[in-house]
NUFI-118598 format. One record per atom (N, C-alpha, C, O, CB): residue in three letters; z, y, x. Coordinates in pm, whole numbers, plus 50000, padded with zeros to 5 digits. Glycine has a CB too. Layout:
! NUFI-118598
ALAZYX;...
//
This chain:
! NUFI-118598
UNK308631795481574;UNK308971807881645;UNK308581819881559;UNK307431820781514;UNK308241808381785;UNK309781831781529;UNK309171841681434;UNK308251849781512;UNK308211849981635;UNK310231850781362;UNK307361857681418;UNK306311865381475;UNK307041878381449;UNK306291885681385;UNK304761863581408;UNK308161884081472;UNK308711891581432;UNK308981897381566;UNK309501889881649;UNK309601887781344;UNK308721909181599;UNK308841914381732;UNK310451919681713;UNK310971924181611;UNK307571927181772;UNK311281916881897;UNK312541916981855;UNK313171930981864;UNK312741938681950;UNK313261907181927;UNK314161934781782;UNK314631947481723;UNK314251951881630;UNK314711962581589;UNK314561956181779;UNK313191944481557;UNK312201953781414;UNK313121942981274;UNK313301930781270;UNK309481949181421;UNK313421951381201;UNK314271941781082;UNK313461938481027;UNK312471945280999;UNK315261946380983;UNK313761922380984;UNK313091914480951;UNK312681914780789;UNK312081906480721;UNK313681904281001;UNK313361930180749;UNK312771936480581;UNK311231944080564;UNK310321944680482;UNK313951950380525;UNK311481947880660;UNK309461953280723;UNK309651965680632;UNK310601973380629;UNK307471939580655;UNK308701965780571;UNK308461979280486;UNK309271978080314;UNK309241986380223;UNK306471981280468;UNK309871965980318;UNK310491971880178;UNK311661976880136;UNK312671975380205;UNK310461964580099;UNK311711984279998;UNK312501995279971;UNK313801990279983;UNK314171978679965;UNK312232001579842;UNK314652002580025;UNK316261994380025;UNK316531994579886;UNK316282003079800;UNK317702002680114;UNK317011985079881;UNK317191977479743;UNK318911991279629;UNK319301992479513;UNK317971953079818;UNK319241997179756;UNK320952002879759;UNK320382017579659;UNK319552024879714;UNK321872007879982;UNK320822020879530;UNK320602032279461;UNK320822043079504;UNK321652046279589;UNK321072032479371;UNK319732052779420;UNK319502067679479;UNK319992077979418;UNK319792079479298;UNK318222071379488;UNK320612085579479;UNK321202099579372;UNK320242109479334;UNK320672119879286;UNK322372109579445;UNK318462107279354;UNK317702114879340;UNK317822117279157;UNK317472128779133;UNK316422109679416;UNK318052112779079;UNK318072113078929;UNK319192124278918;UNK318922132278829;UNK318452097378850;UNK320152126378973;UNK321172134178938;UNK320682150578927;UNK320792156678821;UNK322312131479044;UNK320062157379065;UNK319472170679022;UNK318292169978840;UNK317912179978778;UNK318342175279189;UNK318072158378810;UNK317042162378732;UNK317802161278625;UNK317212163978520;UNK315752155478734;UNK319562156378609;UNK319762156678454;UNK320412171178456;UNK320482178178356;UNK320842143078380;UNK321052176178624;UNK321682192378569;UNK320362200278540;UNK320502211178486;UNK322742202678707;UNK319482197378560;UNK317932207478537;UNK317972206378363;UNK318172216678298;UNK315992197978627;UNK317832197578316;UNK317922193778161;UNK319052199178077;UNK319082202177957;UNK318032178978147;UNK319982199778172;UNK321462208078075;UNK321302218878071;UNK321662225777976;UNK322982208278124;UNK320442225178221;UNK320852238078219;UNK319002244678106;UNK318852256378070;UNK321242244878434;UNK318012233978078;UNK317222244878021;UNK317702241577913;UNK317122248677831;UNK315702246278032;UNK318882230877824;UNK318912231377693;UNK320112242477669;UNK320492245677556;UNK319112216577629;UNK320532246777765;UNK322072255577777;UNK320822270477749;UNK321072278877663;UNK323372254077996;UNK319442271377843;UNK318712282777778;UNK318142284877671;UNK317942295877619;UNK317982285877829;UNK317762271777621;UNK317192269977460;UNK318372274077340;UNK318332275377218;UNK316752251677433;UNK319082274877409;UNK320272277477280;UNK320982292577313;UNK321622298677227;UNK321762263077284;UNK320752298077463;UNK321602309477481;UNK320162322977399;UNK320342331977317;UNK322172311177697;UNK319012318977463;UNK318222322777426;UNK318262332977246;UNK318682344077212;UNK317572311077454;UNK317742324177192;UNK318362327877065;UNK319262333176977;UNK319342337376862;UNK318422323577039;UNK320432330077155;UNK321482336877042;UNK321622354077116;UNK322102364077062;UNK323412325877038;UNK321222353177209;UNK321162365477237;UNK320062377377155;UNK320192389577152;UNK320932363977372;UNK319242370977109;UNK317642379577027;UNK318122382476887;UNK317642390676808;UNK315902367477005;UNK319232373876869;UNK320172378776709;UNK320762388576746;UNK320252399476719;UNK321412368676636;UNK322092387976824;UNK322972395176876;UNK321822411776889;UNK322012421876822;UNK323642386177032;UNK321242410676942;UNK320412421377004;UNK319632426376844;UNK319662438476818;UNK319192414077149;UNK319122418976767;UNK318562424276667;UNK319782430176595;UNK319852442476592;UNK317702414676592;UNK320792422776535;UNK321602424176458;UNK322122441076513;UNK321852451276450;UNK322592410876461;UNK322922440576650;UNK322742454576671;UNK321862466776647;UNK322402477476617;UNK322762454576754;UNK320412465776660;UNK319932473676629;UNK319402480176463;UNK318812490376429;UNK319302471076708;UNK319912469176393;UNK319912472376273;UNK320972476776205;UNK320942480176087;UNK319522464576223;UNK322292476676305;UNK323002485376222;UNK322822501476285;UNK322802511776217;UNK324602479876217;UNK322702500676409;UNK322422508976473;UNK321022522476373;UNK321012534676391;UNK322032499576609;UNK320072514776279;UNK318622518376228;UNK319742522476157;UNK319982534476170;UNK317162508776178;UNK320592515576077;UNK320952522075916;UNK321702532775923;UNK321542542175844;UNK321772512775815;UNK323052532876061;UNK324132541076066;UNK323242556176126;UNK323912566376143;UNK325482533576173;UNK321892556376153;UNK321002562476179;UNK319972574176119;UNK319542585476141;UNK320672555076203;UNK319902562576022;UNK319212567275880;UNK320022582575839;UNK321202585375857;UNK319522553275739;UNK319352587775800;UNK320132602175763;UNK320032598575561;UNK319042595675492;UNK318852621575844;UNK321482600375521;UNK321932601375374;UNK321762610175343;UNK322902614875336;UNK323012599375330;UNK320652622375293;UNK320492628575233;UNK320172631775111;UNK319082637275094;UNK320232630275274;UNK320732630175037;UNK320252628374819;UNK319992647674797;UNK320382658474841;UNK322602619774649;UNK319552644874749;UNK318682657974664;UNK319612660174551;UNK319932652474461;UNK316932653874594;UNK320182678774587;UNK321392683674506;UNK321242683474374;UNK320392692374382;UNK321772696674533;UNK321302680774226;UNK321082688474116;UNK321372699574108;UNK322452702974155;UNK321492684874032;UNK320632708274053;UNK320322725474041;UNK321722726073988;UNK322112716973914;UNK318872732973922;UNK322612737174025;UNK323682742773964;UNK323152748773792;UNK322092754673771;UNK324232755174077;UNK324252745473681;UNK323922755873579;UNK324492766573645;UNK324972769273755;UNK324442753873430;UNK324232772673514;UNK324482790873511;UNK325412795273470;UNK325202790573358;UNK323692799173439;UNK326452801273455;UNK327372807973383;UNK326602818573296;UNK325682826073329;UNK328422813973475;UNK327382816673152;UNK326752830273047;UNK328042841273049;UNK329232838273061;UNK326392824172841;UNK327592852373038;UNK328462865573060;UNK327992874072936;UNK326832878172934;UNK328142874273220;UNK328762876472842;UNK328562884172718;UNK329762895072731;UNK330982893972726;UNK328632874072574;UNK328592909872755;UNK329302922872735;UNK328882931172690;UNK327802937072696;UNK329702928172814;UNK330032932572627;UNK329682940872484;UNK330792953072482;UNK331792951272552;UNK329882929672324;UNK330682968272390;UNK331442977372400;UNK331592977272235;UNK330662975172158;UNK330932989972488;UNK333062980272195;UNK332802989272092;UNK332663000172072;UNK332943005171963;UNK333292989172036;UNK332293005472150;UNK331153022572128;UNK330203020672183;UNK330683016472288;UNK331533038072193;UNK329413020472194;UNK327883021072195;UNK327903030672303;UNK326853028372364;UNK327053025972053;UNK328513039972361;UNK328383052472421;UNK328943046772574;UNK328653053472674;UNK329323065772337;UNK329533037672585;UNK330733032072684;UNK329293016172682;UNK329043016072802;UNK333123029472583;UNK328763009472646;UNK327952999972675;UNK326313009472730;UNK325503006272817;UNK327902989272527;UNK326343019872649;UNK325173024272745;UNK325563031072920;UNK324743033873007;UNK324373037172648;UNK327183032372925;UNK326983041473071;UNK327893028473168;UNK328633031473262;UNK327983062673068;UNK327673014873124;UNK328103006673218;UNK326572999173304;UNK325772990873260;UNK329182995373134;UNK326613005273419;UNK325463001973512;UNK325252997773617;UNK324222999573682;UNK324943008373531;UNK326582989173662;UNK326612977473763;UNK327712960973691;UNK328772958273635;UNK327492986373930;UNK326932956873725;UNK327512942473696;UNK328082933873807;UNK327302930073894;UNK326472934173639;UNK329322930473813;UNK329202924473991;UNK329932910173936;UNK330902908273863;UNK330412935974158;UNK329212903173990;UNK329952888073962;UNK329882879774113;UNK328862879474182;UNK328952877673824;UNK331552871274160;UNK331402869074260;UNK332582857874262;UNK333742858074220;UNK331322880874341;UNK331612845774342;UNK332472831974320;UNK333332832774426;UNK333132840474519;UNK331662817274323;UNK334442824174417;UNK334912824574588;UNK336172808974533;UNK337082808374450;UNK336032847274671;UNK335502797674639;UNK336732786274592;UNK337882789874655;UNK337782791674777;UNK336472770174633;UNK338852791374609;UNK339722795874681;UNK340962783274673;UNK342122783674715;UNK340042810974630;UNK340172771174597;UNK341132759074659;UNK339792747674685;UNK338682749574637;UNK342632751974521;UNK340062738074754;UNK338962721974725;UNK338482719574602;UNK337502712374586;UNK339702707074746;UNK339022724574515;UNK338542720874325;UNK338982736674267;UNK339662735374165;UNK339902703674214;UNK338912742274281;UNK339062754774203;UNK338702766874256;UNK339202771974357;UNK340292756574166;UNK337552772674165;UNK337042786174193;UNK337542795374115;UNK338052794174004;UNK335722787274185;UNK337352805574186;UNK337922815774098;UNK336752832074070;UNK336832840774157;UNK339552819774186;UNK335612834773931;UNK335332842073925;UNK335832855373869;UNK336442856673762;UNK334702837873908;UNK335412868273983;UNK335832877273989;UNK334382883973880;UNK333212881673910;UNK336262880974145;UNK334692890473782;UNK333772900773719;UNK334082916473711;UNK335222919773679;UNK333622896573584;UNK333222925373738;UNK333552942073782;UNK332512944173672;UNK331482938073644;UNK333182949873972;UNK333112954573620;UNK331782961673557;UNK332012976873559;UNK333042981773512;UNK331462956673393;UNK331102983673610;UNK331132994973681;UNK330793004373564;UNK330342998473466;UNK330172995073808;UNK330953021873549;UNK330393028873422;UNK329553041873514;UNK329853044173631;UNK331863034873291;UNK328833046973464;UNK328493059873582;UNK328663075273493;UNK327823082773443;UNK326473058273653;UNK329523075373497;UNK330013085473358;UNK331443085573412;UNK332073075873455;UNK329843077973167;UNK331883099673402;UNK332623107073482;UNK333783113073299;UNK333433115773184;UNK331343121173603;UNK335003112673364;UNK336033116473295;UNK337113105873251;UNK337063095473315;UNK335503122673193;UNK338153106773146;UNK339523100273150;UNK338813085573080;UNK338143084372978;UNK340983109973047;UNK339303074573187;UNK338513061673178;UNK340293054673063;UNK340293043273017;UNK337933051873400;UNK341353063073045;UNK341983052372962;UNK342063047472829;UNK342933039372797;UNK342903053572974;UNK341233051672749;UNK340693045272605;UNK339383040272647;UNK338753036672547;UNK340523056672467;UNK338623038472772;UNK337443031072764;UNK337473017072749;UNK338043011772845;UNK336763033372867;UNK337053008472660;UNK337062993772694;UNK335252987672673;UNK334132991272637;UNK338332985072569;UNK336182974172737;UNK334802967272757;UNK335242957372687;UNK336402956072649;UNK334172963572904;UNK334022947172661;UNK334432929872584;UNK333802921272692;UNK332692923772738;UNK333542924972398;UNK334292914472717;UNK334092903772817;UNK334132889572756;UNK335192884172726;UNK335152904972925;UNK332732882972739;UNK333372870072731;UNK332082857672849;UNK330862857072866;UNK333482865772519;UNK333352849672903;UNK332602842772981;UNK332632824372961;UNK333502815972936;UNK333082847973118;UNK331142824472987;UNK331072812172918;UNK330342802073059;UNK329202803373104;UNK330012814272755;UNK331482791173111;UNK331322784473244;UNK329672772373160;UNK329102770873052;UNK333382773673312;UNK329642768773256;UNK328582754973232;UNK329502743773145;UNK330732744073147;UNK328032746473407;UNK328642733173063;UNK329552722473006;UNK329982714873090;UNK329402711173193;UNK329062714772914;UNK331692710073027;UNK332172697173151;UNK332892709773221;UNK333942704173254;UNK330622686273273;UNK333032723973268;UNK333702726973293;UNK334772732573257;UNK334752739173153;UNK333362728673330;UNK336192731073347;UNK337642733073257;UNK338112750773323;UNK338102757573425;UNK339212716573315;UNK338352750973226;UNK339022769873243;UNK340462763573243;UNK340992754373181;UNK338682785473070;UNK340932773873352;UNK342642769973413;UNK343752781673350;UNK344952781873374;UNK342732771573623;UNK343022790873268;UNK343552802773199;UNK343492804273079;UNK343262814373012;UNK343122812573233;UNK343712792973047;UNK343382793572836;UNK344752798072777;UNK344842807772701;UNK342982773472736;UNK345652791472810;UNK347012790672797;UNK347572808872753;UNK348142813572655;UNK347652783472960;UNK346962815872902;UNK347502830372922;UNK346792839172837;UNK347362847272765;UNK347372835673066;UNK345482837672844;UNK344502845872751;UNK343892842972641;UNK344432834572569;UNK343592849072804;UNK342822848172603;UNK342102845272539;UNK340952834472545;UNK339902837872600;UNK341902853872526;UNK341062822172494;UNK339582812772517;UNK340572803772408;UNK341752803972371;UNK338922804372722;UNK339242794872379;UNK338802784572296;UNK338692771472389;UNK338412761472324;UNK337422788772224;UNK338832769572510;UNK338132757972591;UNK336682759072655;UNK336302753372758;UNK338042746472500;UNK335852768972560;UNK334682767972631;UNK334642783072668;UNK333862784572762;UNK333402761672548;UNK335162793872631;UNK334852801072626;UNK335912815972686;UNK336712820172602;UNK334402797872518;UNK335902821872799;UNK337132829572819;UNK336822842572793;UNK335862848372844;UNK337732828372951;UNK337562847172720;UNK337182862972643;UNK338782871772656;UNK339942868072636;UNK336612860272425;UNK338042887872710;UNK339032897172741;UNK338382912272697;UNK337192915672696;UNK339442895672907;UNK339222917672671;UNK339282932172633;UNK339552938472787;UNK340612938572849;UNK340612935972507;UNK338382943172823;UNK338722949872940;UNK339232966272989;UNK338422975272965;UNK337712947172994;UNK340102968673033;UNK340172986373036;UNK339712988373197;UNK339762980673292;UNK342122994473001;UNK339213002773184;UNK338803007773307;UNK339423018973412;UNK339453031273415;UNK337723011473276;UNK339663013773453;UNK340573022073620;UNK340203033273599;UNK339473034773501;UNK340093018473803;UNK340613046373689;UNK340493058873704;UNK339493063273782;UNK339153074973798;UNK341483063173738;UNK338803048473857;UNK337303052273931;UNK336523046173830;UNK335413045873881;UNK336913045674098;UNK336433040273697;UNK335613035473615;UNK335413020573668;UNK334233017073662;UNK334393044273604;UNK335953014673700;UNK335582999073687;UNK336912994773643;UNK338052999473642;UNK335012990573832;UNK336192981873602;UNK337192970573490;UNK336742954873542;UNK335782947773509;UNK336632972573277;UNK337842952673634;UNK337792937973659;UNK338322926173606;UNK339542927273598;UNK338112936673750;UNK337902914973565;UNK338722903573520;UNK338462890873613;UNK337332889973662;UNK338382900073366;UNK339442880673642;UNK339392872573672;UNK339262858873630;UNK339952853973541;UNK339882875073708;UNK338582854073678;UNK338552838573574;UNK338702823973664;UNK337862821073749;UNK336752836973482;UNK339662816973638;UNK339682804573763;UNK339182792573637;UNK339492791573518;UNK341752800473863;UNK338202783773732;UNK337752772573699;UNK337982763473778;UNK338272766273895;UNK336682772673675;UNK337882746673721;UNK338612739073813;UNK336922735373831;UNK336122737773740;UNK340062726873764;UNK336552729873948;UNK335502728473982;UNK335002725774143;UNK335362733874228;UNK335102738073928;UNK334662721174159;UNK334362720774376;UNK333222726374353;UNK332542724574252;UNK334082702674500;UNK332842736674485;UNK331062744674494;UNK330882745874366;UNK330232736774315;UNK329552735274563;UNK331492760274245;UNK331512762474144;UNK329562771374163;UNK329242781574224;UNK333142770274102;UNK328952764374104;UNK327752774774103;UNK326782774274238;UNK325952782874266;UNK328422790574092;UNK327072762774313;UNK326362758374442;UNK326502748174467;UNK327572742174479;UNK326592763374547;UNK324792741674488;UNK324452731174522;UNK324052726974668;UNK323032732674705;UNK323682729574447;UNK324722716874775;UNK323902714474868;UNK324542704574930;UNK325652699574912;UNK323532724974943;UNK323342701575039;UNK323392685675117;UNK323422689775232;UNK324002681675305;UNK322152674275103;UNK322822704675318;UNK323322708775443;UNK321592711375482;UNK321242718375576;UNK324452696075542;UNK320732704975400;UNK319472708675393;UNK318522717375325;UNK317582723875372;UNK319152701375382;UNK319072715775169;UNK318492723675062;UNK319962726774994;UNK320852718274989;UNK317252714974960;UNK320102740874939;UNK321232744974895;UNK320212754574744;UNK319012756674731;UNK322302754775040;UNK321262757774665;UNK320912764674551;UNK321822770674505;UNK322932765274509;UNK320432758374461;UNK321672785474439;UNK322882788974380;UNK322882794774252;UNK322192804974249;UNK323492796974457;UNK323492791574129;UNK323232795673997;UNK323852811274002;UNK324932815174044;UNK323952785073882;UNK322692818973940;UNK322582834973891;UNK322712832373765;UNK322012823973708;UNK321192844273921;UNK324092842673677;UNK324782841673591;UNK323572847173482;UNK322702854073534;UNK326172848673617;UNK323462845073356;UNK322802848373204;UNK323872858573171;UNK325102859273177;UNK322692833973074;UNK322942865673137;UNK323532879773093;UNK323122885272944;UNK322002887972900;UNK323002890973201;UNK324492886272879;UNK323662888872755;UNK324662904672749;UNK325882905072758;UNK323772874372596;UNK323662917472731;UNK324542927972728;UNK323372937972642;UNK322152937972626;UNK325162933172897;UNK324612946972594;UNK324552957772495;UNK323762970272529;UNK322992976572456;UNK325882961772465;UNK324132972772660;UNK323892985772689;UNK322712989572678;UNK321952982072739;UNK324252988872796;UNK322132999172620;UNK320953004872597;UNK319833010772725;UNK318663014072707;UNK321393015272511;UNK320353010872815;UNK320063015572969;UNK319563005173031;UNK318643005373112;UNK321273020673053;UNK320412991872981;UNK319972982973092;UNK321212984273254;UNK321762994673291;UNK318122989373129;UNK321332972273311;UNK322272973173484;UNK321862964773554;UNK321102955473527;UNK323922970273500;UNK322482968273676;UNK322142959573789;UNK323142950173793;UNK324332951573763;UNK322012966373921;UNK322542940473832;UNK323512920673813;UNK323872922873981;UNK322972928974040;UNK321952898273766;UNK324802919674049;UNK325092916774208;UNK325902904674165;UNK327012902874116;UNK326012929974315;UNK324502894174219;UNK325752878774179;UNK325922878574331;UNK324972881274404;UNK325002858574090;UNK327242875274383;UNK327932866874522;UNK328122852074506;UNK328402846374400;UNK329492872274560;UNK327932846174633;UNK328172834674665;UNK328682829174789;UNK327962829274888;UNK327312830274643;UNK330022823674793;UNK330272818674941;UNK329382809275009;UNK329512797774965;UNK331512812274949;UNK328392810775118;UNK327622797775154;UNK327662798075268;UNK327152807775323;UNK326302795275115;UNK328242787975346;UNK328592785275528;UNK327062787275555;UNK326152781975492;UNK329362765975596;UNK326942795675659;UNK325662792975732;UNK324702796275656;UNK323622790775676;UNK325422779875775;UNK324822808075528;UNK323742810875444;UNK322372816275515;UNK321282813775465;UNK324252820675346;UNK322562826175674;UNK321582828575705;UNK320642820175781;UNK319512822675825;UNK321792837075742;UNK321572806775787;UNK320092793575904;UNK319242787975781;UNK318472778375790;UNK321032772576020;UNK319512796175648;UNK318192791275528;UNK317612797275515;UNK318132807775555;UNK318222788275404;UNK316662799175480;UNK314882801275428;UNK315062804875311;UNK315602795375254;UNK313732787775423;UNK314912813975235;UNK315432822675131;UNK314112829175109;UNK314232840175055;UNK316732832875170;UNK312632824975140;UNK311242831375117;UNK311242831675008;UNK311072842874961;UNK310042826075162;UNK311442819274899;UNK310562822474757;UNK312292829274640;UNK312242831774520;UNK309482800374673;UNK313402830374719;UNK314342839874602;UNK315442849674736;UNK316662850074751;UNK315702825174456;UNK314632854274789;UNK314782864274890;UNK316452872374853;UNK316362882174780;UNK313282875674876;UNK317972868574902;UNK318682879874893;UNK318682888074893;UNK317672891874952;UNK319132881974922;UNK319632900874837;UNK319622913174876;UNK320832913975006;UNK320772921775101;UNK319892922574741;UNK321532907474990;UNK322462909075131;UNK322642890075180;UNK322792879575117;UNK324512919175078;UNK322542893275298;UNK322622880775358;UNK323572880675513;UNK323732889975592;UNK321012876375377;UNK324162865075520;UNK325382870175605;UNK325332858375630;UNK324642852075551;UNK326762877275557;UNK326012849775750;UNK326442840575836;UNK327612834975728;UNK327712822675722;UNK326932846975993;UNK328462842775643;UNK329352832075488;UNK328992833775380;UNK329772830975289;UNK330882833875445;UNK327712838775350;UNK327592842275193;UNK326022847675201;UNK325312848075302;UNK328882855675127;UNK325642852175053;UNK324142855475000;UNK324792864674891;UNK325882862674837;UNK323022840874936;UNK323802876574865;UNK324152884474723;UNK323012880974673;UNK322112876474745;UNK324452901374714;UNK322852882874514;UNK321432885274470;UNK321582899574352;UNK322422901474264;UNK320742868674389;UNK320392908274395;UNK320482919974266;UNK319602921374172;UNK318622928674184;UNK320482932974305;UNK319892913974061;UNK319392915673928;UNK318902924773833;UNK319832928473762;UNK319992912873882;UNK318022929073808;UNK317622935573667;UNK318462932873526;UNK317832924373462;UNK316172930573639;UNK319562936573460;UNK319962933773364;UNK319142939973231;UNK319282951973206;UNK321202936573382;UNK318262931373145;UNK317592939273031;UNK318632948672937;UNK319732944872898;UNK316832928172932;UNK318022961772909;UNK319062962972794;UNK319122959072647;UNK318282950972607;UNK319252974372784;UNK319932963272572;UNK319722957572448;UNK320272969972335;UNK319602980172346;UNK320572942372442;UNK321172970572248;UNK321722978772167;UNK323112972472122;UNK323352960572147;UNK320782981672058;UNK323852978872069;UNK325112979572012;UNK325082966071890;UNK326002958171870;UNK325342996071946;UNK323592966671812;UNK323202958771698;UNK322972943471764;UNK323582933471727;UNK321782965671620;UNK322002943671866;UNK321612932571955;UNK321552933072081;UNK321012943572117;UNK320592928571932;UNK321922925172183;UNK322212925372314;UNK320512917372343;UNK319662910572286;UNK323902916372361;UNK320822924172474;UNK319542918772584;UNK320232910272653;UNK321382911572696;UNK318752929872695;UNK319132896772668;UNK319132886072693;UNK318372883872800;UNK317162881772800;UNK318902879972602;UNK319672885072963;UNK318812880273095;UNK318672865473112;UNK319752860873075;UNK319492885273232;UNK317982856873144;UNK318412844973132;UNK318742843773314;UNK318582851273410;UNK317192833973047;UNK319242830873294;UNK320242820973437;UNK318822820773550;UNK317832818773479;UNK320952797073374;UNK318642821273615;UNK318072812173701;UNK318632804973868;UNK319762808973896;UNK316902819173713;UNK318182798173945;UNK318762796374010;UNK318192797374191;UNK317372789374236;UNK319172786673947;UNK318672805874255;UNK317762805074380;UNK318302792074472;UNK319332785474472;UNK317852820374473;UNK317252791974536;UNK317152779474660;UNK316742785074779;UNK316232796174791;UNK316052767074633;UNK316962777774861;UNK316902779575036;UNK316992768075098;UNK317702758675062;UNK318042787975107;UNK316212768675202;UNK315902752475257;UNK316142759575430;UNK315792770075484;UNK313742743475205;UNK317102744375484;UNK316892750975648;UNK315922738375713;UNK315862726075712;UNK318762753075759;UNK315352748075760;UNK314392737975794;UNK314842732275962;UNK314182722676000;UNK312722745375779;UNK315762737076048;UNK316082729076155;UNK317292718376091;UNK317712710476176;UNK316572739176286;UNK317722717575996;UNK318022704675917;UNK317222693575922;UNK317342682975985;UNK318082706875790;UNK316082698975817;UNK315042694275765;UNK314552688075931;UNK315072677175957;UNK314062706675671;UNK313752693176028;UNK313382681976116;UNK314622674176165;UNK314592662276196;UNK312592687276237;UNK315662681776169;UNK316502665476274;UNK316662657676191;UNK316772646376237;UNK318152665476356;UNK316752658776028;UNK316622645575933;UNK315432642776013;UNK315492636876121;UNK316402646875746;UNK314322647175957;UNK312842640375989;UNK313022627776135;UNK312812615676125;UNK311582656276044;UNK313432635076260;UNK313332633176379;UNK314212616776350;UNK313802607376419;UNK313962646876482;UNK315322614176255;UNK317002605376282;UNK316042596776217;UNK316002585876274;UNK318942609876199;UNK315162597876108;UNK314612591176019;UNK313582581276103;UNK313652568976111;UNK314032600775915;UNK312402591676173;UNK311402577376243;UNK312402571676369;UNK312072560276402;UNK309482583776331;UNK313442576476440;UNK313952566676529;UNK314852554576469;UNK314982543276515;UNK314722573976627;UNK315472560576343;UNK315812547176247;UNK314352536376204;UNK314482524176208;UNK316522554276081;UNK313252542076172;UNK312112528576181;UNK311932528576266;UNK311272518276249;UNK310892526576125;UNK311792530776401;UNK311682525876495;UNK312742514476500;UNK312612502376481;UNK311652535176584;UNK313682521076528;UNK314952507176532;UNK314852496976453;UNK315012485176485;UNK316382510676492;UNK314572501376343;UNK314392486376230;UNK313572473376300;UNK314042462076310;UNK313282490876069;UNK312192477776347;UNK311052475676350;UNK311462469476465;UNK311142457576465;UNK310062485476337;UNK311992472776552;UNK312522467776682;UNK313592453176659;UNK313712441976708;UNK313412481676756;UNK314262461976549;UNK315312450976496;UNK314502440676427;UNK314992430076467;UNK316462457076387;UNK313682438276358;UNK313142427476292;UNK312332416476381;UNK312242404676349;UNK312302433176191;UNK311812421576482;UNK310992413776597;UNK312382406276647;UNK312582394176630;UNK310062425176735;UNK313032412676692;UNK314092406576754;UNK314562395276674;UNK314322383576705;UNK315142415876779;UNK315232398676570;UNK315412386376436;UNK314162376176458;UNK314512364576478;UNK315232394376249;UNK312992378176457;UNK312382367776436;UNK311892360676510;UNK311432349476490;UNK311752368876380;UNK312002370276664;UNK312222360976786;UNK312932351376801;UNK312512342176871;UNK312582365776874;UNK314592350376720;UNK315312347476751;UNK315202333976696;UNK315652324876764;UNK316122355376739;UNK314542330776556;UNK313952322376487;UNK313452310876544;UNK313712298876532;UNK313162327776433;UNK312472319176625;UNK311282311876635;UNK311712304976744;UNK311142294076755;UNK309952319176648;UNK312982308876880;UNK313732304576945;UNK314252292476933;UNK314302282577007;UNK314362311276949;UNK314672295076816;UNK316032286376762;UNK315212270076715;UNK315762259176730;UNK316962296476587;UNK313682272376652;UNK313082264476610;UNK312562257376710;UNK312362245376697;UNK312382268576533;UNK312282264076825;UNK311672255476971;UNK312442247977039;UNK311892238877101;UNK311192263777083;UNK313752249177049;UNK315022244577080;UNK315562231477065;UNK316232225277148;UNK315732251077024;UNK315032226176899;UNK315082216576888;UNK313922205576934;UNK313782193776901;UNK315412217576789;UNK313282212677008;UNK311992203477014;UNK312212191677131;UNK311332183477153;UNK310552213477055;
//
């Protein structure tokens, strides 16, 4: 007789033998952290890689201008009487194409009466490497453009001179700019005043402390020179120099573009090597 009380199955407590779908949640758990071991990583590239182009396209390109040369200006009279009463000098650039400037020279007399047998000698001598576009018409050698100048009925005598050249006599990056003041070699026994011009966008957002203009303007800078004198026998010899001006609200937003580009880098390189170190755990 069983000892099996009736209605109780006669399996008692053991396991049903019939398989379990409990294994199934634990292999999508396994897909889905190796699906994070791999998304992982690729997102910490993606994310670095951005921010490093982001650091460079950031970076501010600023190169440091080379100083403009100087233009030399040799004037000379044949009378001695006509080089001592010329006492303004005006020299003034203006590009008047993308590659070609064109200098304007005035030379003023302060001496009163009939200016049409007065002449002047003009000869102008650009920096090397540069091409004179008027050899053909006048007087020059290639390096050198030379004119017999006569003087108007108010006493000045202008010549023109075109050079092929971009920013003939000005240097700049939008930060530090410079502009070459012409060498003067002249006769006159008196001595004149130099007025070099220069076209410069935005000349007055620069700092002009250590070569201070005499006229200053929102398109341009003058500078007024001391011309030494010299004699009929030997000319006085001003030499070139060149003024500079720095804007300094340039100068910080470089500064400012510059540490948020290391910042970015710096940001960018963690990220990269997060991404690494990701990629290396992944396989584990």
């Amino acid at each position: 007789m069983s000892s099996t009380p009736a209605g109780q199955d006669s399996t008692g407590d053991h396991p049903d033998p019939r398989p379990q779908d409990s294994p199934q949640p634990l292999l999508t758990g396994h897909k889905r952290s190796r699906r994070k071991k791999v998304l992982t990583p690729l997102v910490l590239a993606v994310l670095g890689l951005a921010l490093l182009v982001a650091a460079f396209m950031l970076y501010p390109r600023t190169a440091e201008p080379s100083a403009p040369a100087s233009t030399r200006l040799d004037i000379t009279s044949p009378s001695n009487y006509v080089s001592s009463h010329i006492a303004a000098i005006s020299y003034k650039v203006d590009q008047v194409h993308p590659d070609v400037a064109r200098l304007t020279i005035s030379l003023a007399v302060d001496i009163r009466g009939p200016y049409g047998s007065v002449k002047a000698l003009l000869a102008v001598t650009p920096p090397a490497g540069t091409t004179l576009l008027d050899c053909s018409r006048l007087h020059c050698n290639g390096k050198t453009w030379g004119a017999r100048l006569s003087f108007t009925s108010h006493g000045v005598a202008t010549a023109h001179v075109f050079v092929k050249a971009p920013n003939f006599g000005v240097a700049s990056n939008g930060v530090t700019v410079a502009a070459a003041i012409p060498e003067i070699a002249f006769t006159g026994s008196k001595g004149a005043n130099l007025i070099a011009t220069y076209h410069i966008p935005s000349a007055d957002n620069y700092d002009w402390s250590s070569d201070p203009p005499s006229t200053l303007s929102n398109s341009g800078a003058a500078w007024t020179e001391a011309v030494l004198p010299g004699s009929i026998y030997n000319s006085g010899d001003t030499a070139g120099r060149v003024a500079s001006g720095i804007n300094h609200t340039a100068q910080a937003n470089d500064d400012t573009k510059t540490f948020i580009a290391g910042a970015l880098l710096g940001l960018a390189g963690g990220a990269l090597l997060s991404a690494v170190q990701e990629a290396l755990h992944a396989s584990d």
